[in-house]
N, CA, C and O atoms as a Tripos MOL2 file, in Angstrom:
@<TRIPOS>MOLECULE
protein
  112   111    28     0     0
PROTEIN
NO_CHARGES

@<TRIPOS>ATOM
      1 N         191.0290  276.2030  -22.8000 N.3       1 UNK1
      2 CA        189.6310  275.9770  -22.3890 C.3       1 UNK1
      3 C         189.5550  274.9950  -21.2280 C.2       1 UNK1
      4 O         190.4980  274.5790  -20.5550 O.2       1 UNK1
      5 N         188.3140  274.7100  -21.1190 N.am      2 UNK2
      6 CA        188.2050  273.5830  -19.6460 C.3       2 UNK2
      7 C         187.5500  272.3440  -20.2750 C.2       2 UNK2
      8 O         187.2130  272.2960  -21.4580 O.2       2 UNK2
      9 N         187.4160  271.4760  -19.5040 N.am      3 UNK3
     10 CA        187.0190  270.1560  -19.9530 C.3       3 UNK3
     11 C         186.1980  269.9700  -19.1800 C.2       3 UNK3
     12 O         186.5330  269.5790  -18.0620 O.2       3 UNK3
     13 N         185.0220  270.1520  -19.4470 N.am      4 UNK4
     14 CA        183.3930  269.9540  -18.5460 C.3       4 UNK4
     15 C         182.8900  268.5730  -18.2100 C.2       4 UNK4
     16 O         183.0930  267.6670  -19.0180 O.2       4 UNK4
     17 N         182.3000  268.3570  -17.1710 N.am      5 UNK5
     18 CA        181.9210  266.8770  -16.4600 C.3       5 UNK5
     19 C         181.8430  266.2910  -17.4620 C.2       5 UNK5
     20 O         182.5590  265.3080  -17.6480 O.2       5 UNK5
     21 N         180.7270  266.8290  -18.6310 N.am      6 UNK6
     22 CA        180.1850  266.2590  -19.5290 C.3       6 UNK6
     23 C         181.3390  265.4900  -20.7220 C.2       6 UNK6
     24 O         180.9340  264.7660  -21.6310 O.2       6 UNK6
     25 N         182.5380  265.7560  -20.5360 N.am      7 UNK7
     26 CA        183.3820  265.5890  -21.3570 C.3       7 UNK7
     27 C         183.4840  266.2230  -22.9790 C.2       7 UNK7
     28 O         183.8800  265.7310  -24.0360 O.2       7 UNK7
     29 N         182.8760  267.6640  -22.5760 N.am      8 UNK8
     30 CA        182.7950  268.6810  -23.5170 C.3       8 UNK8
     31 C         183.6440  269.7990  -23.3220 C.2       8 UNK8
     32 O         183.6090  270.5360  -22.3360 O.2       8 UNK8
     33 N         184.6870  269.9390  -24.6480 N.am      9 UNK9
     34 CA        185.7640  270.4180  -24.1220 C.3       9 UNK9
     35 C         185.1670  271.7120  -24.6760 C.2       9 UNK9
     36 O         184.2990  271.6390  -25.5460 O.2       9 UNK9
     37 N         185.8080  273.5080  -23.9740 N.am     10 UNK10
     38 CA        184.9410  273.9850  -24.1750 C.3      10 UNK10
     39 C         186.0730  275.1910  -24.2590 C.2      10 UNK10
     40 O         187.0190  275.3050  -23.4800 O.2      10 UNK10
     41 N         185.7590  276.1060  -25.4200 N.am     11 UNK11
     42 CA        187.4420  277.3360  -25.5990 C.3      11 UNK11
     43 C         186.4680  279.0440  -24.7320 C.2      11 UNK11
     44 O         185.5960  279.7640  -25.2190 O.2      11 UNK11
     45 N         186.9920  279.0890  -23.7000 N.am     12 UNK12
     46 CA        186.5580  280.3970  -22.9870 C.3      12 UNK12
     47 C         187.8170  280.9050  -22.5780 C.2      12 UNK12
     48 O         188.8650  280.2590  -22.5670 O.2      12 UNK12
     49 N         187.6420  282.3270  -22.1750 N.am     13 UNK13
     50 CA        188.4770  283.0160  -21.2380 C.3      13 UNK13
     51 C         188.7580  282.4600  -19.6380 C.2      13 UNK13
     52 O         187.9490  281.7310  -19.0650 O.2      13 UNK13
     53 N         189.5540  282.7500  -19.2510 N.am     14 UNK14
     54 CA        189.8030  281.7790  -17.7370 C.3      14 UNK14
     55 C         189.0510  282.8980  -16.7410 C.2      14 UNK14
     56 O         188.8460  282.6580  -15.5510 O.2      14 UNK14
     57 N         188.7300  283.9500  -17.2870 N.am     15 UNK15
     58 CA        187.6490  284.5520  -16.8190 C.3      15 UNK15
     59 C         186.5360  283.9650  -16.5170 C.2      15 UNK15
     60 O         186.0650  283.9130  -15.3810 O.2      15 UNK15
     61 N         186.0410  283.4800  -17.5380 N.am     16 UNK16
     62 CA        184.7800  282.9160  -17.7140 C.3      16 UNK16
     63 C         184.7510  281.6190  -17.3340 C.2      16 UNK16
     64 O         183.6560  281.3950  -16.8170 O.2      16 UNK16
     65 N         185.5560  280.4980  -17.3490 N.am     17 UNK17
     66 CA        185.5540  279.0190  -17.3720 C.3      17 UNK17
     67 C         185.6510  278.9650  -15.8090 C.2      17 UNK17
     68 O         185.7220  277.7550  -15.5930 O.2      17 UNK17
     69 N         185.6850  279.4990  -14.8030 N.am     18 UNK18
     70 CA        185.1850  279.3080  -13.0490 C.3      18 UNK18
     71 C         183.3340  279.1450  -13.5780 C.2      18 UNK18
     72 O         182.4940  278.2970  -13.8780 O.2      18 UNK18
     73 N         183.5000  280.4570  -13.4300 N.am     19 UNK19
     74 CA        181.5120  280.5200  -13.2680 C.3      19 UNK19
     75 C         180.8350  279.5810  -14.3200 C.2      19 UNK19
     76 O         179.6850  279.1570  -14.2030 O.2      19 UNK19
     77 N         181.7470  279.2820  -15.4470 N.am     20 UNK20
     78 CA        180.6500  278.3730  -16.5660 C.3      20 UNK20
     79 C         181.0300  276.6650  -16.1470 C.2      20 UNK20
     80 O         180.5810  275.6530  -16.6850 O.2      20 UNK20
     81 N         182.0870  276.7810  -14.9140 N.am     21 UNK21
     82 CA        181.6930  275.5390  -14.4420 C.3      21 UNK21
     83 C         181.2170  275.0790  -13.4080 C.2      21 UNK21
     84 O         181.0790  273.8760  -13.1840 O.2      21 UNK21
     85 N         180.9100  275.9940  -12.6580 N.am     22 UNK22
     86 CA        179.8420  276.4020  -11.7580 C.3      22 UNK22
     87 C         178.8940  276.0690  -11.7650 C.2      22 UNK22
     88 O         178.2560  275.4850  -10.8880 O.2      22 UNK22
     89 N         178.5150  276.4990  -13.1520 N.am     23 UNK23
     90 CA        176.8340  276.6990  -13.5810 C.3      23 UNK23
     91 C         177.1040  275.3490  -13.8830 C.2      23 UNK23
     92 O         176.6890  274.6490  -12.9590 O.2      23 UNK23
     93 N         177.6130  274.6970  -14.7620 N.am     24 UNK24
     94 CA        177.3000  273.1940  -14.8300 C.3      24 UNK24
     95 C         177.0000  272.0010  -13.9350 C.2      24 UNK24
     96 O         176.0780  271.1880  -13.9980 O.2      24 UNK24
     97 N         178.0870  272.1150  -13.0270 N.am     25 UNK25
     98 CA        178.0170  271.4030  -11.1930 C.3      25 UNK25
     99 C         176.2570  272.0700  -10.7440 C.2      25 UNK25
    100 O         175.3860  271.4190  -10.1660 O.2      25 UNK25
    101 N         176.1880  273.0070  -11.0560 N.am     26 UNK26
    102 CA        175.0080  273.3310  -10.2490 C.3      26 UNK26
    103 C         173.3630  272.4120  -10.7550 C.2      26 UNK26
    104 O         172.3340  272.0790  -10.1660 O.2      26 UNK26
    105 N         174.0980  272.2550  -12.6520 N.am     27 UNK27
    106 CA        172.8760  271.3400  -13.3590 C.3      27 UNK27
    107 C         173.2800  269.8500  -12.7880 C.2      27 UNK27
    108 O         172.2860  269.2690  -12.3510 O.2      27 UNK27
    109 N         174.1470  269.3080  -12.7150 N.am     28 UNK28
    110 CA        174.5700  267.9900  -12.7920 C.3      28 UNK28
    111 C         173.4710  267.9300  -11.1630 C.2      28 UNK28
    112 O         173.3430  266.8740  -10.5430 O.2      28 UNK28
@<TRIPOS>BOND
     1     1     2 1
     2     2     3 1
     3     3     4 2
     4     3     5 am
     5     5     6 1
     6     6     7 1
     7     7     8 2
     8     7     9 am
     9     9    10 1
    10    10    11 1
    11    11    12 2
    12    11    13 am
    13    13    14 1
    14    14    15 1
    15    15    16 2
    16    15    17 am
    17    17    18 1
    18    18    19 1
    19    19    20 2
    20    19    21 am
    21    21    22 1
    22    22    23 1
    23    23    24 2
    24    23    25 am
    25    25    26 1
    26    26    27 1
    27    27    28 2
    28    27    29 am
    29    29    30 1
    30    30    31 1
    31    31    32 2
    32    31    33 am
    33    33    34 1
    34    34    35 1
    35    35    36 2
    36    35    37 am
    37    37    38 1
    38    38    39 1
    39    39    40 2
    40    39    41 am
    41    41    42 1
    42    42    43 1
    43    43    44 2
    44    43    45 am
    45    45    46 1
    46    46    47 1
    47    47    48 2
    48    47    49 am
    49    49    50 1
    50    50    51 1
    51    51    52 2
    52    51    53 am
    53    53    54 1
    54    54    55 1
    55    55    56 2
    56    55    57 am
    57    57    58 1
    58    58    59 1
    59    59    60 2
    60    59    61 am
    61    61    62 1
    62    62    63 1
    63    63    64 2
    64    63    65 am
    65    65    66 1
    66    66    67 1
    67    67    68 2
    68    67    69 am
    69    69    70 1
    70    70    71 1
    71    71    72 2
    72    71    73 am
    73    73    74 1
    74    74    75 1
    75    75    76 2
    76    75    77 am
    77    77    78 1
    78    78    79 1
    79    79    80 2
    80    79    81 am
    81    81    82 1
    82    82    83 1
    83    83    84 2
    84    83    85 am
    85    85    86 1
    86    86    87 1
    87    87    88 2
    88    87    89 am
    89    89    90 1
    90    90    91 1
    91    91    92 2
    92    91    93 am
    93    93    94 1
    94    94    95 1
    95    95    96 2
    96    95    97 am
    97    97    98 1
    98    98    99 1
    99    99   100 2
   100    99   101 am
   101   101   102 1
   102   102   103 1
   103   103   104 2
   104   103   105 am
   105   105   106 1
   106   106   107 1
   107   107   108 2
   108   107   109 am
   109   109   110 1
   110   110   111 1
   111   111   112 2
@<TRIPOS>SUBSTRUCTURE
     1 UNK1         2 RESIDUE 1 A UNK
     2 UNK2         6 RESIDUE 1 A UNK
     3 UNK3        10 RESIDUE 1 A UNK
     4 UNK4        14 RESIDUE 1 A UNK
     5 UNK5        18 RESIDUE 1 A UNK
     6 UNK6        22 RESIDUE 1 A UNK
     7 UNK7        26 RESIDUE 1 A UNK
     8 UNK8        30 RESIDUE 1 A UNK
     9 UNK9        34 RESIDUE 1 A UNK
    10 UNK10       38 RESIDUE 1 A UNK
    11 UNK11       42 RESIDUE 1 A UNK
    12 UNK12       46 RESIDUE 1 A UNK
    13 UNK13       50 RESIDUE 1 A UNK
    14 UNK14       54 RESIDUE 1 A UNK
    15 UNK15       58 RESIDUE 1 A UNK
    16 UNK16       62 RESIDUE 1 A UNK
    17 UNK17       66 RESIDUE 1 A UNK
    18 UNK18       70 RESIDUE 1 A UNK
    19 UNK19       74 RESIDUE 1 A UNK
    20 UNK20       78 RESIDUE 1 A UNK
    21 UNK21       82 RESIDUE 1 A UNK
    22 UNK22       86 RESIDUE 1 A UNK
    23 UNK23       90 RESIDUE 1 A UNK
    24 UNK24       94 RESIDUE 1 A UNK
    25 UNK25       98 RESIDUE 1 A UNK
    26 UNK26      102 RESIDUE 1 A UNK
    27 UNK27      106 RESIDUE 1 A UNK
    28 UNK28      110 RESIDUE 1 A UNK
């Protein structure tokens, strides 16, 4: 998984963990 700004570690496909950290940078 990835480890989000938020320091929320998070279990996705490495498919998915680009764009869902994307979307987070884009809230921050």
């Amino acid at each position: 998984g990835a480890v989000l700004p938020h320091g929320t570690a998070v279990e996705l496909p490495d498919v998915q963990t680009a764009p869902v950290a994307e979307t987070v940078n884009l809230w921050e």
